[in-house]
Structure formats: structure tokens, C-alpha cells
DRENTI-65533 format. One line per 10 residues: number of its first residue (from 1); their letters; for each residue x, y, z of C-alpha. Coordinates in nm, 3 decimals. Example, Ala and Ser with C-alpha at 12.3 -4.5 7.8 and 13.67 -1.06 7.14 Angstrom:
2
1	as	1.230,-0.450,0.780  1.367,-0.106,0.714
% end
This chain:
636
1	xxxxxxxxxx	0.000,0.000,0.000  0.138,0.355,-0.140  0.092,0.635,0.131  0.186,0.852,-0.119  -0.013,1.203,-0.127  -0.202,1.171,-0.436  -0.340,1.484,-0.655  -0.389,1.587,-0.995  -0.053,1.736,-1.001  0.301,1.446,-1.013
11	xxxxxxxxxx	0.647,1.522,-1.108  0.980,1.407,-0.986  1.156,1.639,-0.764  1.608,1.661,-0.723  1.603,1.350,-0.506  1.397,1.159,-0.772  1.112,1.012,-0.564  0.778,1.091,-0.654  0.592,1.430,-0.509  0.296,1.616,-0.526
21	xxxxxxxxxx	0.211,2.028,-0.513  0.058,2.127,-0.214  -0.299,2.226,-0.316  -0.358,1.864,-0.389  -0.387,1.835,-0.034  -0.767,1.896,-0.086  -0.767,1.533,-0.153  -0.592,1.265,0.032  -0.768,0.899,0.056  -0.456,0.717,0.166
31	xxxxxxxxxx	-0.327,0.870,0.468  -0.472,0.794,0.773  -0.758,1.108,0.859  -0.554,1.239,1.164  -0.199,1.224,0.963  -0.386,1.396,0.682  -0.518,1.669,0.886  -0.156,1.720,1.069  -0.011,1.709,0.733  -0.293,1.953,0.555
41	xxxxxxxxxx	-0.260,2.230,0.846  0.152,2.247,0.813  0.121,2.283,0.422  -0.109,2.547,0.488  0.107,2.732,0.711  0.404,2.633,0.532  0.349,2.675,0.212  0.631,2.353,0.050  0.612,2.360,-0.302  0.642,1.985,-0.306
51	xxxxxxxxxx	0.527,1.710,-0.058  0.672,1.339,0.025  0.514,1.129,0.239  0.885,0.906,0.370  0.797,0.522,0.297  1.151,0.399,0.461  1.302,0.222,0.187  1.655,0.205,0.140  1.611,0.293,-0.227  1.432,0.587,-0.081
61	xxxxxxxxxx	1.716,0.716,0.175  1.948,0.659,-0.095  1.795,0.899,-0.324  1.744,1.144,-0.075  2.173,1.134,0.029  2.239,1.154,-0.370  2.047,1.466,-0.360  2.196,1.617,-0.090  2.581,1.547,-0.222  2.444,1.673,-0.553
71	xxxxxxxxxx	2.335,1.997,-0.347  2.709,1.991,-0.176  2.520,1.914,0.149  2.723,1.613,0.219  2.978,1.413,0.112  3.048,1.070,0.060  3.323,0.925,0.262  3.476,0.659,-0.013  3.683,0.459,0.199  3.361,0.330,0.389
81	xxxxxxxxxx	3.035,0.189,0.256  2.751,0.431,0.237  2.901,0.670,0.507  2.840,1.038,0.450  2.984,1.358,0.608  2.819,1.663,0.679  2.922,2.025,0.778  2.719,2.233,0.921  2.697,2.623,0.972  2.891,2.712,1.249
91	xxxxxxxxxx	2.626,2.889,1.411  2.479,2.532,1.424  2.653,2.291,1.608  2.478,2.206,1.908  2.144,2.193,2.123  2.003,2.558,2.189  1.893,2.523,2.589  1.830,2.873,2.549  1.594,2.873,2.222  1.399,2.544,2.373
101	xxxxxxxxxx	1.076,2.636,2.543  0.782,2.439,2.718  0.441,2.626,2.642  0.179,2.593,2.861  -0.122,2.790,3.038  0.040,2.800,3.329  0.422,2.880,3.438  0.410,2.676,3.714  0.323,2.293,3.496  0.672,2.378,3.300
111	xxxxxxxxxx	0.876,2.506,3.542  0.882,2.566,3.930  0.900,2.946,3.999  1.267,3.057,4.145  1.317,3.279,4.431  1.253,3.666,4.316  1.551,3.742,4.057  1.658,3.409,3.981  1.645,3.224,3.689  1.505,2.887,3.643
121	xxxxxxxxxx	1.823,2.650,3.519  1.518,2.383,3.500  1.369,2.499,3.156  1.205,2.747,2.992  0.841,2.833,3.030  0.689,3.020,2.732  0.327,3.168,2.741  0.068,3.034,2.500  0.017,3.391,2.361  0.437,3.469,2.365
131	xxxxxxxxxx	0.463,3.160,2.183  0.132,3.197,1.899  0.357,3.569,1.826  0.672,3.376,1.777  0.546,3.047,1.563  0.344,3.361,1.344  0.710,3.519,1.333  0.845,3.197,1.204  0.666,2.935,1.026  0.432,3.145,0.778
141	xxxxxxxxxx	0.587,3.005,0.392  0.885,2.888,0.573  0.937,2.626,0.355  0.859,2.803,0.024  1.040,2.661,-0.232  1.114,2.311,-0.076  1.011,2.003,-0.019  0.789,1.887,0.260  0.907,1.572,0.402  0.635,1.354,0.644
151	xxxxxxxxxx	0.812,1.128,0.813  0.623,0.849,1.051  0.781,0.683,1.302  0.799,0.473,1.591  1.009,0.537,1.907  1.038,0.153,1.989  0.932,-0.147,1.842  0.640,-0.107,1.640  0.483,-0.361,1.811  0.609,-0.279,2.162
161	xxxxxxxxxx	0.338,-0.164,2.469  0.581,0.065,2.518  0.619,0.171,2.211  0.483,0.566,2.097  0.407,0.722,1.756  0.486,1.046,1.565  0.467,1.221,1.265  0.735,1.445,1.170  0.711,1.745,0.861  1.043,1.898,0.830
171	xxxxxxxxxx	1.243,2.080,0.492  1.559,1.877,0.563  1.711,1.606,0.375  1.958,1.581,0.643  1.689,1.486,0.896  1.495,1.248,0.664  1.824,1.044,0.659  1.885,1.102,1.002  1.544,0.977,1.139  1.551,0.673,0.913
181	xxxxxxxxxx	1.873,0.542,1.103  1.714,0.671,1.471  1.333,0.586,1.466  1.180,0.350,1.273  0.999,0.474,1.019  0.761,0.416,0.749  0.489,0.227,0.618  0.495,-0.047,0.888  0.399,0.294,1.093  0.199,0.440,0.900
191	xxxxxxxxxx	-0.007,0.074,0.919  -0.036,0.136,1.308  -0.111,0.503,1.297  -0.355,0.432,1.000  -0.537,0.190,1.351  -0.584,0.482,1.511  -0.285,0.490,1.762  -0.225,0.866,1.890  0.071,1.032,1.766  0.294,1.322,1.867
201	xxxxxxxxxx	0.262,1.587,1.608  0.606,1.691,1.528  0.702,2.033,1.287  1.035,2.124,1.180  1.173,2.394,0.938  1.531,2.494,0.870  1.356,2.875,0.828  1.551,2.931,0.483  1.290,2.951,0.184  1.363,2.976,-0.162
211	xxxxxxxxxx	1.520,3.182,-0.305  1.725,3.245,-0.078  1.810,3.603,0.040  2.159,3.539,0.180  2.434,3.294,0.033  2.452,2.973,0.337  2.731,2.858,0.465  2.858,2.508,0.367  2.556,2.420,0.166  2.364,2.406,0.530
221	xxxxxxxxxx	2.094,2.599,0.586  1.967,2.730,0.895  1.832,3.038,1.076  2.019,3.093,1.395  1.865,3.424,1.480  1.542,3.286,1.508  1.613,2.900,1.649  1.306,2.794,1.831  1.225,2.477,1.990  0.877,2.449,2.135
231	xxxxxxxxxx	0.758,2.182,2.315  0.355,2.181,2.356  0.281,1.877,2.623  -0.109,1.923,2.658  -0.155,1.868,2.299  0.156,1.631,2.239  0.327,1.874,1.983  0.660,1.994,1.942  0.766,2.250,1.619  1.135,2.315,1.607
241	xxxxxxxxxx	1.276,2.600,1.322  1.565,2.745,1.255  1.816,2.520,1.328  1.927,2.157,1.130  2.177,2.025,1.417  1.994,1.690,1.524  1.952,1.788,1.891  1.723,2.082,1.795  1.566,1.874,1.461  1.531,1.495,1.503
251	xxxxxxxxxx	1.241,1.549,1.698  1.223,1.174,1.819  1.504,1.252,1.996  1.555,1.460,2.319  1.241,1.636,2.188  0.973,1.358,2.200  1.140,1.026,2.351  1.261,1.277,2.657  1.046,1.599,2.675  0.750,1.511,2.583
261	xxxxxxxxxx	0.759,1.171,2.663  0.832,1.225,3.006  0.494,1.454,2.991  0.327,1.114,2.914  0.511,0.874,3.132  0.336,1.071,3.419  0.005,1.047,3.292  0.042,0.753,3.251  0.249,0.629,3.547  0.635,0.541,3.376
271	xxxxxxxxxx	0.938,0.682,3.340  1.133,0.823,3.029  1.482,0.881,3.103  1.739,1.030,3.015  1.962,0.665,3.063  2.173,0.381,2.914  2.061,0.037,2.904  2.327,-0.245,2.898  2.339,-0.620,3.024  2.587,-0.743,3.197
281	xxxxxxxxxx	2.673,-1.120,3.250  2.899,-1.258,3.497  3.126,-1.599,3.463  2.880,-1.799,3.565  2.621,-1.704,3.302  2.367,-1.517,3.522  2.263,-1.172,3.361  2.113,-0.865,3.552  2.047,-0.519,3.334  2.121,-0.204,3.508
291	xxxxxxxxxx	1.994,0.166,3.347  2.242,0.440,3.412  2.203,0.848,3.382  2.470,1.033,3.275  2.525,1.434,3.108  2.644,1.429,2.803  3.015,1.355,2.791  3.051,1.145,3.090  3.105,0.817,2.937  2.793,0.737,2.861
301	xxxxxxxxxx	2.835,0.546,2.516  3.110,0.421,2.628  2.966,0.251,2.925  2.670,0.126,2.722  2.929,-0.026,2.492  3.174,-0.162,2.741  3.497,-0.376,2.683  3.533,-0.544,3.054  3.873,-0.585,3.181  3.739,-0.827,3.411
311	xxxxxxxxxx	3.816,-1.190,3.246  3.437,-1.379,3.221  3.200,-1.077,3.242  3.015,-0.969,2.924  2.848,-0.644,2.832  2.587,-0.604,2.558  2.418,-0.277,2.463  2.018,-0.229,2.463  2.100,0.110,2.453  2.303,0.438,2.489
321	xxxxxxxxxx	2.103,0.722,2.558  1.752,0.708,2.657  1.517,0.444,2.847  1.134,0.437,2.897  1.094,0.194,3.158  0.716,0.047,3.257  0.643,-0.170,3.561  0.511,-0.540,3.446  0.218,-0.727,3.584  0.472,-0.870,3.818
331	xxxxxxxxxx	0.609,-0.525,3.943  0.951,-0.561,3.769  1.054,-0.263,3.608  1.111,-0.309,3.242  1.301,-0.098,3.013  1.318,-0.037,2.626  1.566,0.193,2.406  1.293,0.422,2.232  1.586,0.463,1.928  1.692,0.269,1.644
341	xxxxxxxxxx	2.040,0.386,1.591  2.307,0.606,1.820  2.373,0.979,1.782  2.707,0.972,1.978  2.995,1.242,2.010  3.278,1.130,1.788  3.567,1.334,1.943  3.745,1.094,2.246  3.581,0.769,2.067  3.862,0.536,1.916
351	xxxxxxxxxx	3.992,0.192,1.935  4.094,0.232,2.351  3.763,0.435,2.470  3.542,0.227,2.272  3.600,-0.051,2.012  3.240,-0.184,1.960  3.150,0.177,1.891  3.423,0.190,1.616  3.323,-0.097,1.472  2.912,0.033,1.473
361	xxxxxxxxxx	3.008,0.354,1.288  3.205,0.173,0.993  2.924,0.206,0.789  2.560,0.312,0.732  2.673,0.589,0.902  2.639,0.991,0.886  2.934,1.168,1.014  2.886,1.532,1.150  3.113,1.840,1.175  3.439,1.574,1.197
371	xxxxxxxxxx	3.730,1.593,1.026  3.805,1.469,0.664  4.090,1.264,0.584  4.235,1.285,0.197  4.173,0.918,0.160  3.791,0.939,0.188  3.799,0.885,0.597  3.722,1.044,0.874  3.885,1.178,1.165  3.897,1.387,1.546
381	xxxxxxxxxx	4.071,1.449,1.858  4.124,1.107,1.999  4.224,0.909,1.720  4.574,0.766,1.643  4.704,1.063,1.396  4.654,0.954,1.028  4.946,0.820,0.833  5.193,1.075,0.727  5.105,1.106,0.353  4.743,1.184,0.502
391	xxxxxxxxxx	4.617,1.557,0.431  4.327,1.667,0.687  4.057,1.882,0.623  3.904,2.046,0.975  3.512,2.058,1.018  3.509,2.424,0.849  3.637,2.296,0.537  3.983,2.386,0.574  4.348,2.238,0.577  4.457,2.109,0.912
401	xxxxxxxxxx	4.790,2.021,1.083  4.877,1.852,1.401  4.963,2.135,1.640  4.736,2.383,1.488  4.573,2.598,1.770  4.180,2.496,1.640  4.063,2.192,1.651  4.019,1.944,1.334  3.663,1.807,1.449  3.407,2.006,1.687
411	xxxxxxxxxx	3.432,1.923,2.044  3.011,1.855,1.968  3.073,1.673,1.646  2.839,1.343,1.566  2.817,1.030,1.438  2.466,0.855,1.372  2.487,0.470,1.288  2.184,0.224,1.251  2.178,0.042,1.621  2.156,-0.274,1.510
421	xxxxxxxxxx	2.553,-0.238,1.387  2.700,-0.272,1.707  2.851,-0.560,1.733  2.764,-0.650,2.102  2.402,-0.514,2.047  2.184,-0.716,2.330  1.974,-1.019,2.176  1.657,-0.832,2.364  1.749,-0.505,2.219  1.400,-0.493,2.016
431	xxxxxxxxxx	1.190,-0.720,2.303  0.839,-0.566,2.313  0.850,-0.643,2.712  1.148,-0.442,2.753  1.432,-0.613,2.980  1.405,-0.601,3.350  1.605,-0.331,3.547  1.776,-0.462,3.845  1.991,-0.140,3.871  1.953,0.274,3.850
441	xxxxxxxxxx	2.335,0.425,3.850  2.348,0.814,3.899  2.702,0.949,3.754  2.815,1.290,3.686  3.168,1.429,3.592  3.323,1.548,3.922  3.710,1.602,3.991  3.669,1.603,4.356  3.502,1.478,4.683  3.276,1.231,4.515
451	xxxxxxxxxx	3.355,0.859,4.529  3.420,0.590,4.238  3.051,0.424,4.370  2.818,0.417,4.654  2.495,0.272,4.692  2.170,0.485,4.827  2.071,0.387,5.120  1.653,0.365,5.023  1.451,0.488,4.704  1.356,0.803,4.857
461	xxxxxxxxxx	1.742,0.862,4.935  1.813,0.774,4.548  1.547,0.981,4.446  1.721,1.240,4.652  2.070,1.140,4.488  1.933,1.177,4.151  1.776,1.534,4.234  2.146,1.598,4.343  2.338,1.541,4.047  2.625,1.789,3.952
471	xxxxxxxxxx	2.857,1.771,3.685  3.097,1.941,3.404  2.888,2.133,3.130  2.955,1.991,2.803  3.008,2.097,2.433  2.660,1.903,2.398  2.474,2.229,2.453  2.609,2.619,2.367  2.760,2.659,2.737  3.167,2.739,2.728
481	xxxxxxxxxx	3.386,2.554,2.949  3.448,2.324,3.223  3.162,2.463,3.511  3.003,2.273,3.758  2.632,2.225,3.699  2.357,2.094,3.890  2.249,1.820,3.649  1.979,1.643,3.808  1.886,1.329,3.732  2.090,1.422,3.373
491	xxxxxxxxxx	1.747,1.574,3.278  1.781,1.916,3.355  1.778,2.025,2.978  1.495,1.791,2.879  1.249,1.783,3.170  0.833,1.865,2.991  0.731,1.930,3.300  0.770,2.113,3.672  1.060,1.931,3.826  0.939,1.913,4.131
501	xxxxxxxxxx	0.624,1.674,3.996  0.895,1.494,3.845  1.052,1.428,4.148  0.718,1.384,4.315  0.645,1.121,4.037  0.951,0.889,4.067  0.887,0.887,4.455  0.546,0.757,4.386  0.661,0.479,4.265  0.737,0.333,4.601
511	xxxxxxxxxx	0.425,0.370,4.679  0.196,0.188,4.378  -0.083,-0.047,4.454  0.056,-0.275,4.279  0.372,-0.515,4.349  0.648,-0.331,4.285  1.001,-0.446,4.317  1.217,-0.149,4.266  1.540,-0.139,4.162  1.857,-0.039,4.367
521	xxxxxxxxxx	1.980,0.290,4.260  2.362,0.365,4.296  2.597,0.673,4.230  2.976,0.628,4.036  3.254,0.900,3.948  3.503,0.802,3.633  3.596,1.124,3.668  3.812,1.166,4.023  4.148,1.403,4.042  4.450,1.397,4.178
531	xxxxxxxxxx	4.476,1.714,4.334  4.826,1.754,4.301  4.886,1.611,3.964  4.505,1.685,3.803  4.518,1.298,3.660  4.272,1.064,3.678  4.227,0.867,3.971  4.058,0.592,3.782  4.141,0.447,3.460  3.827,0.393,3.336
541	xxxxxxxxxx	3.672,0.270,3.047  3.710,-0.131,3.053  3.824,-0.083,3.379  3.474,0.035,3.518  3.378,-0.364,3.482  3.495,-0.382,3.851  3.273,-0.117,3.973  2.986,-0.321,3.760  3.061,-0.639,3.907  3.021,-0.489,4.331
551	xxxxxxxxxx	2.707,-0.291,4.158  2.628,-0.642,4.023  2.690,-0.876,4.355  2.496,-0.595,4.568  2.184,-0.636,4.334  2.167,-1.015,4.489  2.286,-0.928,4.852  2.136,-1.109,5.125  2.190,-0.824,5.412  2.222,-0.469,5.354
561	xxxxxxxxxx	2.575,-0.482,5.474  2.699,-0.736,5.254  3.034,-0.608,5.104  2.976,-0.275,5.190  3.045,-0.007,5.475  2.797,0.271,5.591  2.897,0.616,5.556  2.719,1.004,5.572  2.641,0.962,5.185  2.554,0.578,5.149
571	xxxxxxxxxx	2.666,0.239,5.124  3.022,0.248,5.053  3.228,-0.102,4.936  3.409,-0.252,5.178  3.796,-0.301,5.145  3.882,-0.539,4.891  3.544,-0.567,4.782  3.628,-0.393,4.477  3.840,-0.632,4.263  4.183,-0.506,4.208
581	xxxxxxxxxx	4.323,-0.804,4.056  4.555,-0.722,3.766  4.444,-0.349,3.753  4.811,-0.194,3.870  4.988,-0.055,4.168  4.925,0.342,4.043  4.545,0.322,4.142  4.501,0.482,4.488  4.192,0.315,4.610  4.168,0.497,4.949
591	xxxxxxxxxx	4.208,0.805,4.755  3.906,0.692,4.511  3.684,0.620,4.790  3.740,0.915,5.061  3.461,1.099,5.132  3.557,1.423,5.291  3.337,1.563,5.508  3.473,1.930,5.494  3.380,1.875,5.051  2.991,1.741,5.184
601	xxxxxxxxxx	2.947,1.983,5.437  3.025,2.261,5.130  2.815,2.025,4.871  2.520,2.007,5.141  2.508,2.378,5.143  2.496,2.444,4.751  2.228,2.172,4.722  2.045,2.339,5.005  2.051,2.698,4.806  2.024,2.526,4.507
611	xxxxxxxxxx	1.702,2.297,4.589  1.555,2.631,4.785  1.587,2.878,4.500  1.512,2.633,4.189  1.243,2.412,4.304  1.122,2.607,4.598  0.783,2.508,4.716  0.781,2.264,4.448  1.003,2.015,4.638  0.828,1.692,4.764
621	xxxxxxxxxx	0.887,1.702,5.132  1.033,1.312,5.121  1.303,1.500,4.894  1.320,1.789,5.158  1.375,1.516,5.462  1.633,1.334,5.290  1.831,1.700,5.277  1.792,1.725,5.628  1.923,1.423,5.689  2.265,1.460,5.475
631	xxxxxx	2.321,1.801,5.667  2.283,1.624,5.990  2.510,1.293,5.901  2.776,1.540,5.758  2.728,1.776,6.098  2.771,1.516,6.317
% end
């Protein structure tokens, strides 16, 4: 079955796949009524010239990359199979926190209100009538001249309970491509939507109609001064312009399958996350699956993706970025990977961080704002430097040399590679159940004070630990260097909804009628300094195995002190309970695990301000009484 729009008026567009002028919109038969209606409102404000409903075919998606290297919007990468690179304006290279709005009636369901003078650093709350100005501002024949792309597509398996629907409209190429390695898309979706299953209703423009009134830059067009992302939760839409990087325009991503999503998962009593998903086998063959939270550059891909150093223990990948996780009938929480492919930061990813991850992106894969090397490859910060008779080209285009005083591949730049690539992908990657989440680890980027792993003492406490998070910003969003940000619960830039209902929400979990067996939550650091050198405590990476395996043996404990020591933060490991077997005499364990109280007393007080001005009366009292009881076990 063709979901093709269908009017009097056919011709073959650049990309060659078939398309249809917008007034035949007065007649569609074969989409689905809702889709049609969606679709028929955003060519009316629009105002495409053309319109292609995306069927998902890899005849399809390689049409649409032809006509974007035609267009010099890409590039094929010769020495790999169907890999493409892709340089973008450099006024868009990264997720605008400050452009990305939640509209609703009131202020309060976004965001909670901050003490007089301060600004919220939990989202952005935009009127409904503020926001009605800007998309008037904005989308009116914003894609005159172009092509209307409608994308359906499923965050999870099709088939999954878990599994949500959307229909995206965008004028980029890029993000057709994009989407159809990240969500699955086409007809199979269009089959469920054309049921009756609700969708989000998801509108993206790149703001740049033709002609064109300015020249762009690298064949990538964009708006930057008018970047808007707008998230509408009551009615389940989101409409993103001005900006093509693929944190601000493949709305499946942080946009639906975290935002809006997470909107849902209250309503309907779940949790969307901003986590990893791996499973993790011991020697003796049993296999638990822990979910993990981490800001952007904190190792999370290469967690999800781990080599152990441990001899016997295996790691295999559900997924690297986001979870929705659903209590079963049983009360086990279950947990899917809403995506279909990985949108990971290239720069630090090579053979040593993360082998399974350079094996994923060796083809199928779109390459982002990365260097070029003259043999058709690609490379960044992080890799082994090229052979000598190598030229580089940086991400602007231009010649590169070891030593130069820019860098050869954005600190932000991206790879996006079809999931089912890596080569340890889990065997219940695509289960329609989910797989069941024994453990919740809580990890931020912090050179001091904060030990390798500790366990909460309760949920409430975890709840609390997650509310706590703090980390290094990251070149995953526009903020410049290395600052210590509250980060809680890694959400902080994609929360759809007052964060102290959030937190309110994963307490009441503890508290459902039904059984409920809740999953420990924990807290690890990679990312612990020397103070006198500034090295790494830790070595990380396939090293982290032996913080997985106490994590792992503490998941089946018998007695709450089993391995592990109390302490003022939580349930510390005991010595030797982390194995140290083969990992070197340069690892200062006691150094790794001292928690000092002077750094807690200080961290108490900054989450104190911090919880009082942010979330103010908007913090769940359980959430207030663990605070109270950190300042009184770091007092005493």
C-alpha cells in the first residue's frame, strides 16, 4: 500500500522520488484522517512547493543522500560503505537550551517558579500567547520553495506496549536520513497510525525559503537568529525551526522520547529517562540489566558499549542514551531503548575508549562536523594521527595540521549509525516487554570529593541522589567551558514538566498499589582528580567492569551490609570488595573512595541553596527530609 499524497498534479523532484504540489492536499484517501489533517494544516502554514510522504526504503534514503551530495550538502566518505559527512553552519553545532521552550497555560506545569531574581536553570516556560507571536514570526511560507518531508515513526518497536508514535514534517534532507537510522519509520507505521494509535505531532523547518536572500554557509541551511524549539505537552506537539543540528531537529530525539515523553510517562504512570541500558553477564552465566544516567560527555556510550577488563563478564548494549521503563504485571521494572540507531559524540571515541562503537560507525553511518581525511575517511581528537602522507581537512572545510591551535573536528561533532551495527548489540534489544532493570546508577563528571561508587541507602534517598546530580557542562549544549552544573537526574535540559512533579512522580513509585520491586539505585565518578597532579584517579573505560561487578553482587545481597560499609552519603564497598586483581599498583583506592566531610558539608550547602531557590515550594517534602538528613550525618 502507497501512502503517497495523491493529486492531480506528479512530477519528480532533485532527489527523484515521486511528489505532489501542495494544493492537492484537498484530496488525500490514503493517509490515515488524523496524519492527513496534521499534514494539511503544516502545508497550509508552510506553504512547501512539493510534498513526500517518507515510505523507509533504502532505495528511498538513498535517493534522498544523492540529492543532498548533488546539493554539496554532504559528502560521501569513499573509503567506507555508504558513510556520509556533513558540515554544518557554524552557528549550528549544538542543542540551543536557550531557544527550547515548554508552552503551557500556566508557568508553574513547565517550570517551578525561582526565588525573586533568579532564573530557572530547570527549563524554559513560554506563554501560550508569547509563543502563537513567535510560531506567526516563524513558520508562515517557511518552507517556500522546498520540499515537505512527512516522516512516521515509531520510538520503539512497532509492536512494543511501550512503544509511541509520531509524525514528523520537516524541509531537511539531512533529517529524513537522520530519522531513518534513529526511529523507525515508514509504512509499517503508518499501518499502526492508519489503527488509530495517537501520535505526537512533530514540525520542523530549517527557516531558509527559496530563493534564498543570503548565500549559506557550507551548503547548510539554517536560521540561527530565530532557532526555536517548542515543546507543547497538553496537545503532544513539538515545532522546532531554525536550526538543522539533530539535537534541535530529530524530533524523536531529546524532543519527543525525553520531553514530551516524560509529559506522558506521568500520565500515565512510567518513566522516560534520560539513561543507558546495557546487560551485563557474569562468569557464571547469570545476567542482571542495570539503566544508568549520565550528562552528556561522561562516558555514557562508552559505558553502554563496554569492553570489561574483568576476564568472564560480558556487556551487551540495549542502549546508549535514553530508556522508557514500565512496571510489568509482576512489578519488575522493564526498560526499552525508544531509538533505532546512536547519535554519539565522535571526538574521544577510538579503538581504547570504545572498540564496539568503532566498529558500529564503519558504515551506514552519517558523520557530522568531523574531520576529513584525503583518503575518503574520517577523523577527530582522539584518534591515532593519520598516516603521514594523510592531508586533513578540519570541520570548516579547511586544511589542518597537528599542532594547529583549532581543533580538526568540533568538540560537539556526531556520528549517527543504525543500532543494530554494534557488534555486542543485546539479543533483547527490540523485546516488546522491555528487559528487566535490576539497577539505576546516577554518575556525573566530578574532579573532587565524590567517590568511584556508593549505593543509596533507600529509594527516597536515590530519588534524593538523583535530584542531586552535579557535573561538568559539556560541548553538547552552547555553554563554554568546564563549570560545575547541577544536572539532576541528567534531565535538567529535557524535563516537559515542573521538576518538582517529576521528582514527586519517581517517589510515587514506592508507593503503587501494585507489586512493585524497585530497583537499587547507585551513584559512580570516572571522573576523580588527583589534586596535586590533576590525573585521573581511575582508569576507566574497561576498567569500570569492577565497579559493575560490586554494583552487580549488591543487586543479589542477602543483608544490607553485605560487602559494603555505611557512611554520611551511602553504602560504601568494603575493602577489597572492589576487585583489584591485575588493575596496577598506580590506582590509589583509598584516595578513590574518601569521602571528605569538609567537601559534603560545602556540597550540602549548595544543594540546600540550590534545591531552595530552583524548586522552591515545588520540592516533595520526602526529597526535603532526605536533605535534612545529609546536613545532619555530615554535621555530626
Amino acid at each position: 500500500m502507497s501512502y503517497r499524497l495523491l493529486g492531480v498534479l506528479r512530477r519528480r523532484d532533485c532527489f527523484g522520488t515521486a511528489a505532489v504540489g501542495f494544493r492537492s492536499l484537498a484530496s488525500i484517501p490514503l493517509l490515515p484522517q488524523a496524519v492527513a489533517e496534521f499534514v494539511s494544516g503544516a502545508v497550509a502554514e508552510c506553504n512547501p512547493a512539493k510534498v513526500h510522504v517518507v515510505t523507509g526504503t533504502p532505495e528511498e534514503t538513498a535517493d534522498i543522500l544523492a540529492g543532498m551530495e548533488n546539493e554539496g550538502m554532504v559528502k560521501r566518505l569513499q573509503k567506507y560503505k555508504n558513510c556520509w559527512l556533513a558540515r554544518t553552519d557554524p552557528k549550528d553545532v549544538a542543542r540551543v537550551e536557550s531557544k527550547t521552550v515548554v508552552v503551557t497555560r500556566q508557568q508553574r506545569d513547565a517550570v517551578p517558579i525561582p526565588s525573586s531574581s533568579i532564573k530557572s536553570q530547570l527549563g524554559n516556560w513560554m506563554s501560550e500567547s508569547d509563543f502563537l507571536k513567535a510560531r506567526e514570526d516563524r513558520f508562515p511560507a517557511c518552507m517556500t520553495g522546498r520540499t515537505m518531508y512527512v516522516i512516521p515513526f515509531s520510538m520503539g518497536p512497532v509492536n512494543s506496549s511501550l512503544a509511541k508514535f509520531g509524525v514528523q514534517v520537516t524541509d531537511s534532507p539531512y533529517v529524513v536520513a537522520s530519522m531513518g537510522i534513529m526511529t523507525r519509520t515508514g509504512t509499517p507505521v503508518m499501518e499502526k497510525l492508519a489503527q488509530g494509535v495517537e501520535f505526537v505531532r512533530c514540525q520542523h523547518s530549517l527557516g531558509r525559503p527559496l530563493p534564498l536572500k543570503a548565500p549559506l554557509v557550507n551548503q547548510w541551511p539554517c536560521n540561527p537568529e530565530k532557532v526555536l524549539i517548542a515543546h507543547l505537552p497538553d496537545s503532544r506537539q513539538i515545532l522546532s525551526f531554525g536550526s538543522g543540528y539533530g539535537g534541535n531537529s530529530l524530533l524523536g530525539k531529546k524532543c519527543f522520547a525525553l520531553r514530551i515523553a516524560s509529559c506522558i510517562a506521568k500520565d500515565e504512570g512510567w518513566l522516560a529517562e534520560h539513561m543507558l541500558i546495557l546487560g551485563i553477564t557474569n562468569p557464571q552465566g547469570v545476567k542482571r540489566y542495570f539503566a544508568a544516567a549520565f550528562p552528556s560527555a561522561c562516558g555514557k556510550t562508552n559505558l553502554a558499549m563496554m569492553k570489561p577488563a574483568l576476564p568472564g563478564w560480558k556487556v551487551e548494549c540495549v542502549g546508549d542514551d535514553i530508556a522508557w521503563m514500565k512496571f510489568d504485571s509482576q512489578g519488575k521494572l522493564r526498560a526499552i531503548n525508544p531509538e533505532n540507531g546512536f547519535f554519539g559524540v565522535a571526538p574521544g571515541t577510538s579503538v581504547k575508549t570504545n572498540p564496539h562503537a568503532m566498529k558500529t560507525i564503519s558504515e551506514n553511518t552519517i558523520f557530522t562536523n568531523v574531520g576529513e581525511t584525503s583518503d575518503g575517511g574520517v577523523w577527530w581528537e582522539g584518534l591515532d594521527p593519520p598516516e603521514s602522507d594523510i592531508i586533513l581537512t578540519d570541520w570548516h572545510g579547511k586544511p589542518w595540521k597537528s599542532g594547529s591551535s583549532l581543533l580538526c573536528a568540533h568538540p560537539n561533532s556526531r556520528f549517527c549509525a543504525p543500532a543494530a551495527q554494534c557488534p555486542i548489540i543485546d539479543p533483547l534489544w527490540e523485546s516488546d516487554e522491555g528487559v528487566p532493570i535490576d539497577a539505576i546508577i546516577f554518575g556525573g563528571r566530578r574532579p573532587e570529593g565524590v567517590p568511584l561508587v556508593y549505593e543509596t541507602f533507600n529509594w527516597s534517598h536515590g530519588v534524593f541522589v538523583g535530584a542531586a546530580m552535579r557535573s561538568e557542562s559539556t560541548a553538547a549544549a552552547e555553554h563554554k567551558g568546564k563549570v560545575i552544573m547541577h544536572d539532576p537526574f541528567a534531565m535538567r535540559p529535557f524535563f516537559g514538566y515542573n521538576f518538582g512533579d517529576y521528582l514527586a512522580h519517581w517517589l510515587s513509585m514506592e508507593t503503587r498499589k501494585d507489586p512493585t520491586q524497585l530497583p537499587k539505585i547507585f551513584h559512580v565518578n570516572w571522573f576523580r582528580k588527583d589534586p596535586e597532579t590533576n590525573s585521573f584517579l581511575w582508569p576507566g573505560f574497561g576498567e569500570n567492569a569492577r565497579v559493575l561487578e560490586w554494583i552487580f553482587h549488591r543487586c543479589g545481597r542477602t543483608t544490607e551490609d553485605e560487602a559494603a560499609k555505611k557512611s554520611i552519603i551511602g553504602w560504601l564497598p568494603q575493602e577489597g570488595a572492589i576487585n583489584t586483581k591485575a588493575l596496577g599498583k598506580n590506582v590509589d583506592m583509598g584516595a578513590l573512595f574518601d569521602v571528605p566531610k569538609t567537601f559534603w558539608q560545602k556540597e550540602a550547602q549548595e544543594l540546600r541553596a540550590y534545591l531552595t531557590q530552583q524548586v522552591g515550594a515545588d520540592l516533595p517534602e520526602q526529597v526535603e527530609r532526605e536533605l535534612r538528613a545529609l546536613e545532619e550525618r555530615v554535621r555530626n
